[in-house]
Biopython code that builds the backbone (N, CA, C, O; Angstrom):
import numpy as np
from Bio.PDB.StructureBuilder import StructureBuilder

atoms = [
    (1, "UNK", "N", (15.813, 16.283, -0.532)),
    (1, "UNK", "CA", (17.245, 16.105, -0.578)),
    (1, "UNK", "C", (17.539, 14.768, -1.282)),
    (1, "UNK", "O", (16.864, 13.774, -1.015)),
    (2, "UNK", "N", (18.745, 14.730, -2.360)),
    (2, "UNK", "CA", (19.017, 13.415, -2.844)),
    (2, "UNK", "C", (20.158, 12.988, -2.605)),
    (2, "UNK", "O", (20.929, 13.885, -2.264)),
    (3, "UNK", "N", (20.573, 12.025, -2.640)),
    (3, "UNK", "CA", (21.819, 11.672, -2.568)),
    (3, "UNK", "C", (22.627, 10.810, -3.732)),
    (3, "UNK", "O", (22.291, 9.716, -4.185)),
    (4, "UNK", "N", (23.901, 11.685, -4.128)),
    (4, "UNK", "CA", (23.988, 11.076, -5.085)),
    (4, "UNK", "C", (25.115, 9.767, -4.812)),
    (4, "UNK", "O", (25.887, 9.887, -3.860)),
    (5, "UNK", "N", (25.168, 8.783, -5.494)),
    (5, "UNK", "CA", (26.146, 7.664, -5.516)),
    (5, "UNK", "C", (26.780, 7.490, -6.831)),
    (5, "UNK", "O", (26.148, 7.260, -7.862)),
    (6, "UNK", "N", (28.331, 7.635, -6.733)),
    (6, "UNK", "CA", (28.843, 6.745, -7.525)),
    (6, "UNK", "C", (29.704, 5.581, -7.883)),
    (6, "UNK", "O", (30.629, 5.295, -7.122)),
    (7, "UNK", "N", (29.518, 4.952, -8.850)),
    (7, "UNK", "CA", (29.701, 3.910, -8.869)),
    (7, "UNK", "C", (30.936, 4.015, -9.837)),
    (7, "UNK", "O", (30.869, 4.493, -10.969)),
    (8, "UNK", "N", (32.364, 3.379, -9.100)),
    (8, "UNK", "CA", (33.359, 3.162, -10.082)),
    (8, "UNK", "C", (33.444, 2.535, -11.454)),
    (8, "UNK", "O", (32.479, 1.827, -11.740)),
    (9, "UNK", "N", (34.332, 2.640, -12.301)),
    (9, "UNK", "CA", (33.997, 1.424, -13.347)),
    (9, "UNK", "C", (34.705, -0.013, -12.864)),
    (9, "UNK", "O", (35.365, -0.251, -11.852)),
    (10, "UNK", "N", (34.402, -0.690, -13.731)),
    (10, "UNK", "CA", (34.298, -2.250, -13.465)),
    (10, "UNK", "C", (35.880, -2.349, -14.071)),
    (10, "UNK", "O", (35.942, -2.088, -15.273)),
    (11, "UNK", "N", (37.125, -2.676, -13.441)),
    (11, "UNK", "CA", (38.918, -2.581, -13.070)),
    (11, "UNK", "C", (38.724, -3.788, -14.373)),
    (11, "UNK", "O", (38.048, -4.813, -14.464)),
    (12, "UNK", "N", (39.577, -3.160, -15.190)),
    (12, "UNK", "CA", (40.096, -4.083, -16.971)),
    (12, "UNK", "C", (41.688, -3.811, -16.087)),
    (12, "UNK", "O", (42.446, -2.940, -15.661)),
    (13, "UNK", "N", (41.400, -5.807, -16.259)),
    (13, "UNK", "CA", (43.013, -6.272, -16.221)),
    (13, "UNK", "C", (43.895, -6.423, -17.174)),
    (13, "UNK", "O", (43.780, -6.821, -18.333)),
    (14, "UNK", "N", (44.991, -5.980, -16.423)),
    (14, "UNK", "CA", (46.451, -5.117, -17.449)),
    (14, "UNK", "C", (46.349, -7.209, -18.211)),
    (14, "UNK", "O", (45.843, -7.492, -19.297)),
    (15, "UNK", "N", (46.821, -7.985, -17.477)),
    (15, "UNK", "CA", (46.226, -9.373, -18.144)),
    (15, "UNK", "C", (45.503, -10.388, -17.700)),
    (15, "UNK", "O", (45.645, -11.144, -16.739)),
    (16, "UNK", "N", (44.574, -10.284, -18.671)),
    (16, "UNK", "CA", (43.533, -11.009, -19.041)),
    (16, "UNK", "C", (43.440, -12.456, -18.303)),
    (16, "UNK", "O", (44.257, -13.312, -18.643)),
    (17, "UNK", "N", (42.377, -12.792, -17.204)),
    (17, "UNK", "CA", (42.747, -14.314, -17.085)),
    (17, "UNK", "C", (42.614, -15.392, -18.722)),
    (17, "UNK", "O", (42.195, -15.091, -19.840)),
    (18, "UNK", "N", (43.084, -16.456, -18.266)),
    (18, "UNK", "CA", (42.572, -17.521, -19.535)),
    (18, "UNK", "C", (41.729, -18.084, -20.058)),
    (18, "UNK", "O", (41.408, -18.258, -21.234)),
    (19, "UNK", "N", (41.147, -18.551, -18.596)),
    (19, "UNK", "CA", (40.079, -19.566, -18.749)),
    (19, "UNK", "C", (38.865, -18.991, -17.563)),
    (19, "UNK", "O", (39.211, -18.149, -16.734)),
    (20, "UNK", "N", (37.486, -19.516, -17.580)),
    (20, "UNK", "CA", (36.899, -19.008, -16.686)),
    (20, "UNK", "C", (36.682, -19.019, -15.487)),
    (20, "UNK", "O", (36.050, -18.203, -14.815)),
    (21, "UNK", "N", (37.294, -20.115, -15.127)),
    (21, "UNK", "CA", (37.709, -20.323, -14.079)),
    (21, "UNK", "C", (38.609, -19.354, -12.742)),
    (21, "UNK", "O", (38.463, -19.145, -11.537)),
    (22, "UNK", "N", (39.500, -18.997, -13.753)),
    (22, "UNK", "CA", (40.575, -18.038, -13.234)),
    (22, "UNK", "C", (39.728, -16.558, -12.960)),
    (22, "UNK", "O", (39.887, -15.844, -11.970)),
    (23, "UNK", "N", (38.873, -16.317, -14.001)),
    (23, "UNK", "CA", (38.151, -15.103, -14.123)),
    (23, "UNK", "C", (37.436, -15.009, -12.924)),
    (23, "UNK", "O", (37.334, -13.999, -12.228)),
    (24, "UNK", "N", (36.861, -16.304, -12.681)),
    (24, "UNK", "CA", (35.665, -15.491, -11.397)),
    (24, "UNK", "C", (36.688, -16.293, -10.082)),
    (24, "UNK", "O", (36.277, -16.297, -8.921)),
    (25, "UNK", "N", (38.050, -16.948, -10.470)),
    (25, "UNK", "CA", (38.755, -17.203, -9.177)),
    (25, "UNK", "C", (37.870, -18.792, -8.842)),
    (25, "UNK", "O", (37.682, -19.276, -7.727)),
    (26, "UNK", "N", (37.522, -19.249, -9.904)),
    (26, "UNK", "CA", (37.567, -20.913, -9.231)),
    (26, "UNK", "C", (38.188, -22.061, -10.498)),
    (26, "UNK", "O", (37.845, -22.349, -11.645)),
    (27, "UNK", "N", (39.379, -22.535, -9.466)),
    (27, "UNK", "CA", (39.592, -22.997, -10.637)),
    (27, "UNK", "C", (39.136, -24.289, -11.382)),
    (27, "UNK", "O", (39.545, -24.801, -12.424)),
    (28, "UNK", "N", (38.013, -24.700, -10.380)),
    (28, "UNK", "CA", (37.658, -26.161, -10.726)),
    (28, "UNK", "C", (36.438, -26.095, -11.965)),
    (28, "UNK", "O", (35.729, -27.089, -12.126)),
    (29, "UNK", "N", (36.299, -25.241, -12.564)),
    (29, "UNK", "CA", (35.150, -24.896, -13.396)),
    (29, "UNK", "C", (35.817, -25.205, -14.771)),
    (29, "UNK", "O", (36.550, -24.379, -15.315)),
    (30, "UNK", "N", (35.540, -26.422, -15.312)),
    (30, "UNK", "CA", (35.563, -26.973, -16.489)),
    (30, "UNK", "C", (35.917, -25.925, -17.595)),
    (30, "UNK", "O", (35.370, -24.840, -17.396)),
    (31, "UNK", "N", (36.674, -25.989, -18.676)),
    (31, "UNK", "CA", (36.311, -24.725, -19.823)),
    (31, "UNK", "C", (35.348, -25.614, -20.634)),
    (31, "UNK", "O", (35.294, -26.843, -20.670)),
    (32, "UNK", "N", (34.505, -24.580, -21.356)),
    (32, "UNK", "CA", (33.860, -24.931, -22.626)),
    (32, "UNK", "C", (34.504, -26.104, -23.551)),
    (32, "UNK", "O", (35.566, -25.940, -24.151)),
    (33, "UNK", "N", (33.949, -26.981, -23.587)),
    (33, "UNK", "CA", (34.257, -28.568, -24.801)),
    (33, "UNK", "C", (34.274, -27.691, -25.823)),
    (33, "UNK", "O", (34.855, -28.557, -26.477)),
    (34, "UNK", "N", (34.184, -26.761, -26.610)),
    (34, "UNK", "CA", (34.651, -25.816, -28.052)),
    (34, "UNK", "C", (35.467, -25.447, -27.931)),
    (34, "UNK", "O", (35.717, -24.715, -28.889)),
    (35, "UNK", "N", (36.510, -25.473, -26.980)),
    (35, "UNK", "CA", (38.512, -24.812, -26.801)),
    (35, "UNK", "C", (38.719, -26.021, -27.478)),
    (35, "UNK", "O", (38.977, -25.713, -28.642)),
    (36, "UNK", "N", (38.738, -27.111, -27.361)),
    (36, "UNK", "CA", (39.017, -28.531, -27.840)),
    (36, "UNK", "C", (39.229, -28.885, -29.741)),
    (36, "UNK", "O", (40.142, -29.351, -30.422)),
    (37, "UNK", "N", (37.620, -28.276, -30.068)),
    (37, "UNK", "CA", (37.273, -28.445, -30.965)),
    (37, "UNK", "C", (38.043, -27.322, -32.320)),
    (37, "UNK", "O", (37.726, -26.132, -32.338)),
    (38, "UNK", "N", (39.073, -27.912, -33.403)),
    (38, "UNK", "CA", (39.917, -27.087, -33.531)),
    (38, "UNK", "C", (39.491, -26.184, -34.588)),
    (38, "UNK", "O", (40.198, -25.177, -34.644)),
    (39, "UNK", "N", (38.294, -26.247, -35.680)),
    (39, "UNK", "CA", (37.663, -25.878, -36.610)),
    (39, "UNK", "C", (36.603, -24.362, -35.548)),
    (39, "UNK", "O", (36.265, -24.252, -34.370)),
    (40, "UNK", "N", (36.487, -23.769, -36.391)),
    (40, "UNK", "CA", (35.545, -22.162, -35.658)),
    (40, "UNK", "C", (33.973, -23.426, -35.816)),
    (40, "UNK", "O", (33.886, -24.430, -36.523)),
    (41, "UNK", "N", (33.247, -23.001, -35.136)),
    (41, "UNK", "CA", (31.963, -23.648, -34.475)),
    (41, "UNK", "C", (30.880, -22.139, -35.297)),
    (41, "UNK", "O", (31.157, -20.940, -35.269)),
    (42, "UNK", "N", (29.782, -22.760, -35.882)),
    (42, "UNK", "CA", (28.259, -21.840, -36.036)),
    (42, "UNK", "C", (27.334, -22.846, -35.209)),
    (42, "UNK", "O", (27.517, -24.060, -35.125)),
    (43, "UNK", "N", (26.346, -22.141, -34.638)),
    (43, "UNK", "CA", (25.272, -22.146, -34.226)),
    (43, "UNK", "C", (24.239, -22.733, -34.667)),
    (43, "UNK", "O", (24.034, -22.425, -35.841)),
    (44, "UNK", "N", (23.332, -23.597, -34.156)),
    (44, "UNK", "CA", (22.586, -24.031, -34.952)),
    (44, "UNK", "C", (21.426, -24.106, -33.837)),
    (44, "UNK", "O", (21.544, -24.878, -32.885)),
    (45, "UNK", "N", (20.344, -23.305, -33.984)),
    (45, "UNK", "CA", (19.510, -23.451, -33.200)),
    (45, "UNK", "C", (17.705, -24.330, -33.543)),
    (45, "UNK", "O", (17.005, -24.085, -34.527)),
    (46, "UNK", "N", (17.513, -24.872, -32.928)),
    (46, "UNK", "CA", (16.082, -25.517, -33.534)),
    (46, "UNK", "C", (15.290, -26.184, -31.772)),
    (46, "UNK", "O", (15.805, -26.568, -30.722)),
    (47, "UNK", "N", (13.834, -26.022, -32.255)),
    (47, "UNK", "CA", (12.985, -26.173, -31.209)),
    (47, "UNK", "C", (12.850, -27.629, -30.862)),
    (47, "UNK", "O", (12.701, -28.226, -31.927)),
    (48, "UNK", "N", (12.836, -28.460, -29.864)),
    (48, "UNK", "CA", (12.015, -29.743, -29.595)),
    (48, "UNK", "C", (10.977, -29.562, -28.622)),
    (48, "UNK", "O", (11.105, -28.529, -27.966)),
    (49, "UNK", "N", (10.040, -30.236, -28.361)),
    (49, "UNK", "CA", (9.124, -30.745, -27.507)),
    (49, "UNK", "C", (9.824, -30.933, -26.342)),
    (49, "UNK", "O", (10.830, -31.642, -26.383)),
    (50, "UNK", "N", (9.481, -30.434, -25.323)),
    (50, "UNK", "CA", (9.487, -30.244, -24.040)),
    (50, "UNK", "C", (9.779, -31.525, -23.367)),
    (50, "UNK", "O", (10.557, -31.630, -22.419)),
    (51, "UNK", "N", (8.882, -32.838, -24.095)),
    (51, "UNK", "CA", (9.126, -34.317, -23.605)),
    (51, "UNK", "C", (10.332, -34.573, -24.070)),
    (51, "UNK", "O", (11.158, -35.141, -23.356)),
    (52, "UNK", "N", (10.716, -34.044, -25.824)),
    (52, "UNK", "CA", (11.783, -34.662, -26.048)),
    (52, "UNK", "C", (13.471, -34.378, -25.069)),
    (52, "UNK", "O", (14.331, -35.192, -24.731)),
    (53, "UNK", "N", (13.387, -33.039, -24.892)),
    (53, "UNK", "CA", (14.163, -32.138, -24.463)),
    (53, "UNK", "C", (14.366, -33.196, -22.808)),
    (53, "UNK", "O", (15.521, -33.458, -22.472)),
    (54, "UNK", "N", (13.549, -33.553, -22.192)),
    (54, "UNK", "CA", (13.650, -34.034, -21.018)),
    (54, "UNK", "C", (14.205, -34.825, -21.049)),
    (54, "UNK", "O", (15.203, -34.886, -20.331)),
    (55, "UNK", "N", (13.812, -35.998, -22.009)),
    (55, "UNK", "CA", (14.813, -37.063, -22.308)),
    (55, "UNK", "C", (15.805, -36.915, -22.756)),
    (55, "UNK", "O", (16.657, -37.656, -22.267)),
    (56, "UNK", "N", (16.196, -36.167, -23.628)),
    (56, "UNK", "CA", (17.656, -36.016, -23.405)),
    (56, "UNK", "C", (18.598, -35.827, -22.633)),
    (56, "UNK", "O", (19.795, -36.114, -22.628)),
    (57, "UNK", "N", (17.670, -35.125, -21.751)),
    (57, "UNK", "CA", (18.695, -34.634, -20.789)),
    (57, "UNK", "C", (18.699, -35.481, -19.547)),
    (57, "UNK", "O", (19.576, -35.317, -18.699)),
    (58, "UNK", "N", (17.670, -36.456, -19.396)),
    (58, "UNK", "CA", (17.267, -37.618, -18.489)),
    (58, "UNK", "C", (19.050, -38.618, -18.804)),
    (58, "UNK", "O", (20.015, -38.919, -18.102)),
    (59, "UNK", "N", (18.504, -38.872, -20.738)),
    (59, "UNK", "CA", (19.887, -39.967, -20.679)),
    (59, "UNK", "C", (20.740, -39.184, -20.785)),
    (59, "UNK", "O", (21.683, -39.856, -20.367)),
    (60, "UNK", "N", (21.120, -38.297, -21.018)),
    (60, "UNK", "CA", (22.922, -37.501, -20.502)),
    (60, "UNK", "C", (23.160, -37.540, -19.021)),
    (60, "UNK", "O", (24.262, -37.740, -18.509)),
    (61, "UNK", "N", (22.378, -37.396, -18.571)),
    (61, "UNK", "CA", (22.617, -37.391, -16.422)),
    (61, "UNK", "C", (22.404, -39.223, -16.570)),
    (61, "UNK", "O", (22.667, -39.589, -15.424)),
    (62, "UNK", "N", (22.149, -40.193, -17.193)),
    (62, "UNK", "CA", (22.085, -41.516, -16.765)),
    (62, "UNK", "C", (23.754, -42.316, -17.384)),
    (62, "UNK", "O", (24.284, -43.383, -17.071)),
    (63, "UNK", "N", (24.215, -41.124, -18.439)),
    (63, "UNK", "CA", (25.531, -41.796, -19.127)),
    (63, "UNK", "C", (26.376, -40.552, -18.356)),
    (63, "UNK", "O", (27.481, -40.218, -18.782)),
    (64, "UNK", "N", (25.806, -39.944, -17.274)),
    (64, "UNK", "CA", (27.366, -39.640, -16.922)),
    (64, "UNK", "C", (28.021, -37.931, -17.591)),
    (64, "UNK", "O", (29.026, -37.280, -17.307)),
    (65, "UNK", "N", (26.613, -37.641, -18.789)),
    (65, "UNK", "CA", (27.447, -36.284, -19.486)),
    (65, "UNK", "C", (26.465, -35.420, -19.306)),
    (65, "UNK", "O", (25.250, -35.481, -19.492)),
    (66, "UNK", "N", (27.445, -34.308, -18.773)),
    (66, "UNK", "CA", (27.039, -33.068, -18.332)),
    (66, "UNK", "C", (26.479, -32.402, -18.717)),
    (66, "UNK", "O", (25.527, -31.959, -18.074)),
    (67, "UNK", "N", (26.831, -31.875, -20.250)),
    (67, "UNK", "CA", (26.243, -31.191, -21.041)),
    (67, "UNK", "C", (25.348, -32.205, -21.962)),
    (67, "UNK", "O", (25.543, -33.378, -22.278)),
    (68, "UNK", "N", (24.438, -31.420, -22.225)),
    (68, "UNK", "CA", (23.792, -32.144, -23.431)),
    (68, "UNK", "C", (24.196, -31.893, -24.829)),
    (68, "UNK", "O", (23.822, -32.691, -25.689)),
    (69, "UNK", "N", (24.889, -30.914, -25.138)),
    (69, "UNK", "CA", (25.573, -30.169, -26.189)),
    (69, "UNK", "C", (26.544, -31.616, -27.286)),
    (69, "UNK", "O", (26.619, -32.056, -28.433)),
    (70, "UNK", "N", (27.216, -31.858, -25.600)),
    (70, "UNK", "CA", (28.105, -33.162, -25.943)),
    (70, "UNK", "C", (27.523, -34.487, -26.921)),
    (70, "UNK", "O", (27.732, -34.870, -28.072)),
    (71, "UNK", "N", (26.578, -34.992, -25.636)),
    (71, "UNK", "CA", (26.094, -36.190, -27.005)),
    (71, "UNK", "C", (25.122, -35.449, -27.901)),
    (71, "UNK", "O", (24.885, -36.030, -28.960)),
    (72, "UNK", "N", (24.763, -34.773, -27.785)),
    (72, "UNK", "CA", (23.997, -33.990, -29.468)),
    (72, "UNK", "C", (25.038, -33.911, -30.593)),
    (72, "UNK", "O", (24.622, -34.370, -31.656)),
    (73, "UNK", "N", (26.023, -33.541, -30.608)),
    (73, "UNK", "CA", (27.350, -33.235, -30.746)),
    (73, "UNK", "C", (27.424, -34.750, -32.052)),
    (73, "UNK", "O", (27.213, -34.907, -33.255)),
    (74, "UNK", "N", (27.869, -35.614, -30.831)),
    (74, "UNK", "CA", (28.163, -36.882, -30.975)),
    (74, "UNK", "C", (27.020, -38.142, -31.756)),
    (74, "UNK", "O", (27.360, -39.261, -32.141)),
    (75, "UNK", "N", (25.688, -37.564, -31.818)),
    (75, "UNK", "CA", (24.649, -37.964, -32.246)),
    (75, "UNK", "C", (24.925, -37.601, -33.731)),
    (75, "UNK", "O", (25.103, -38.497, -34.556)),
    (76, "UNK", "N", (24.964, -36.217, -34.092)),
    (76, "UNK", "CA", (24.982, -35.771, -34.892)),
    (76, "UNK", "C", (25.742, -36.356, -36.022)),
    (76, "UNK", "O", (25.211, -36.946, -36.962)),
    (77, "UNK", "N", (27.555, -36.077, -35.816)),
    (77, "UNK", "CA", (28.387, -36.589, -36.221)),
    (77, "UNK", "C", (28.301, -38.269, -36.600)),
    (77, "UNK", "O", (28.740, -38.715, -37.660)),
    (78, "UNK", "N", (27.856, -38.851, -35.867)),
    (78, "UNK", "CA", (27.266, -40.141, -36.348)),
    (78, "UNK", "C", (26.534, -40.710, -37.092)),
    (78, "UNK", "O", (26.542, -41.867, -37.512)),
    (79, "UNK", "N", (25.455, -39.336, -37.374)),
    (79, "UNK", "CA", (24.836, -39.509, -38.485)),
    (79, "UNK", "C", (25.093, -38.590, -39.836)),
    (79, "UNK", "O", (24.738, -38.722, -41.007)),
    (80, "UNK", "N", (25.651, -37.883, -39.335)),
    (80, "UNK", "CA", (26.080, -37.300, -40.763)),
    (80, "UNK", "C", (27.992, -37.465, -40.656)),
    (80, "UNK", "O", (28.628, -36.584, -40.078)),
    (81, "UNK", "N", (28.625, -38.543, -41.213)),
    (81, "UNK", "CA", (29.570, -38.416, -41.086)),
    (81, "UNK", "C", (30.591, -38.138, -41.992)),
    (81, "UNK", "O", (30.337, -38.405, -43.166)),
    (82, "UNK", "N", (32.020, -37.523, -41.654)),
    (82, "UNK", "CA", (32.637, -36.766, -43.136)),
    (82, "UNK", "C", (32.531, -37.312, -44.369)),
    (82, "UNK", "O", (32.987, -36.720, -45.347)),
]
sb = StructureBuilder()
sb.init_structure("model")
sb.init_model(0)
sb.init_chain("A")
sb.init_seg("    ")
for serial, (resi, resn, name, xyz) in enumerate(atoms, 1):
    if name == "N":
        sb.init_residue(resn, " ", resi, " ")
    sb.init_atom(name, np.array(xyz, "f"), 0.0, 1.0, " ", f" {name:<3s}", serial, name[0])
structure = sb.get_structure()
């Protein structure tokens, strides 16, 4: 004998929350630093060393920033500037 189950679909709101916060119902959840940024954003992906990667992320938790995205960001721009 089996039993069958089903499973409703997943309820599409008539509107849309904004931010993600609202979506999963908390609203203290930061949005993405790229709403900010007013130019469309590409991707840029590349490998570091496991040591390097640590340290980065050692001095972003010692200055206070959350993401590491941020001062990479900010590294970047500093060295290649407009």
């Amino acid at each position: 004998m089996s039993k069958k189950i089903s499973v409703p679909p997943r309820p599409q709101p008539s509107n849309p929350p904004a931010t993600v916060g609202e979506w999963i119902g908390r609203s203290e959840i930061p949005e993405p630093e790229s709403r900010s940024i007013s130019e469309p954003l590409v991707r840029l992906t590349f490998d570091v060393p496991e040591s390097l990667h640590r340290r980065i992320k050692v001095a972003c938790a010692q200055k206070g920033i959350k993401r590491m995205v941020t001062e990479l960001r900010r590294i970047l721009e500093e060295h290649f500037p407009a």
